[in-house]
C-alpha atoms as one frame of an Amber mdcrd trajectory, in Angstrom:
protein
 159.701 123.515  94.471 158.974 125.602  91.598 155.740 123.614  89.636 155.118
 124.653  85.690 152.037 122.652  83.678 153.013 121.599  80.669 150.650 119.158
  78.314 151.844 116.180  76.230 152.293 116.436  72.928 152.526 113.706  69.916
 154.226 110.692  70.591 154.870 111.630  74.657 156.861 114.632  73.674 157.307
 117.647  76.134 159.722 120.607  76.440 161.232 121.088  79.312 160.383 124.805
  80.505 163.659 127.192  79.612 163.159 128.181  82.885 164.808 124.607  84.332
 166.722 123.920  81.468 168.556 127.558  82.264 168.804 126.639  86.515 170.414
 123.451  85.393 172.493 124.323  82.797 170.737 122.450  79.545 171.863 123.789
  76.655 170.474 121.751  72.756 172.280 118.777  72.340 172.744 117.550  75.870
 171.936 113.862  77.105 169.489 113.228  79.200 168.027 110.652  81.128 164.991
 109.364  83.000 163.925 107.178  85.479 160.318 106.310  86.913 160.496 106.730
  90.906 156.782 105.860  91.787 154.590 108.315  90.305 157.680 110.964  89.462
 159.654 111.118  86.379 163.101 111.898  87.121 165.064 113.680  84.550 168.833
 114.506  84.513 171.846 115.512  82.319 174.464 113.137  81.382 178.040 113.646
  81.170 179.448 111.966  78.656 182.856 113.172  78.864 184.995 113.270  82.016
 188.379 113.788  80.395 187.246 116.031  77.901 189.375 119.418  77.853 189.122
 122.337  75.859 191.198 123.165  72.981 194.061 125.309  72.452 195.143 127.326
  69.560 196.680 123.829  67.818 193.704 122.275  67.959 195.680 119.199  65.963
 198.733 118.731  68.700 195.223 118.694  71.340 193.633 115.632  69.650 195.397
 112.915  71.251 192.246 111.051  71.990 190.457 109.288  68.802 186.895 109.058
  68.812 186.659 105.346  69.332 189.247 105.713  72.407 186.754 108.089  74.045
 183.244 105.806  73.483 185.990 103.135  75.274 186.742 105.323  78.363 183.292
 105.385  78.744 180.723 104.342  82.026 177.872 102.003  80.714 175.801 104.530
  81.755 177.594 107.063  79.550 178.000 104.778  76.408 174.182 104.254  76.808
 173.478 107.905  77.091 175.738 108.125  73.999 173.420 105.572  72.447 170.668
 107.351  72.696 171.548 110.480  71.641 173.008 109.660  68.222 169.974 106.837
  67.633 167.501 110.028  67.878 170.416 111.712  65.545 170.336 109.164  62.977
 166.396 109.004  63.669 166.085 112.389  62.688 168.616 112.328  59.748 166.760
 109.365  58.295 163.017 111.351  58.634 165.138 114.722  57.073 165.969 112.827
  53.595 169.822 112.152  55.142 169.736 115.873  55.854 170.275 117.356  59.529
């Protein structure tokens, strides 16, 4: 196992080294998780879209799925994941002056 030190900043925050965000694929904007197992924080990505496919040329004949049907398709795990991730949005959006 590959160790890297990192110190806590303000309000718990850390980086993940690029180093593990590159050997597992992170890229800005992903989901993660965490879970407490004993001493060890577990961190992982979420995938929040299983049926998600990329789109062609007519991007407009490819949208068959609305927004709202996709959150529905969604594991509870998933649509909490989802949660998350646009609470820090909005979070960060209200803090910017409604600007991102």
């Amino acid at each position: 196992m590959h160790k890297i030190t990192k110190i806590l900043g303000k309000c718990g925050r850390i980086t993940i080294p690029f180093e593990m965000r590159l050997a597992l694929g992170l890229q800005d904007h992903d989901v993660v998780s965490f879970a407490l197992d004993g001493d060890t924080v577990l961190v992982w990505r979420e995938n929040v879209c299983d049926k998600c496919t990329v789109p062609s040329k007519d991007a407009e004949a490819d949208r068959t799925v609305t927004l709202l049907q996709l959150l529905d398709d969604l594991s509870p795990a998933e649509l909490r994941a989802a949660l998350i991730h646009l609470s820090v949005k909005w979070a960060q959006m209200q803090e910017a002056g409604g600007r991102l």
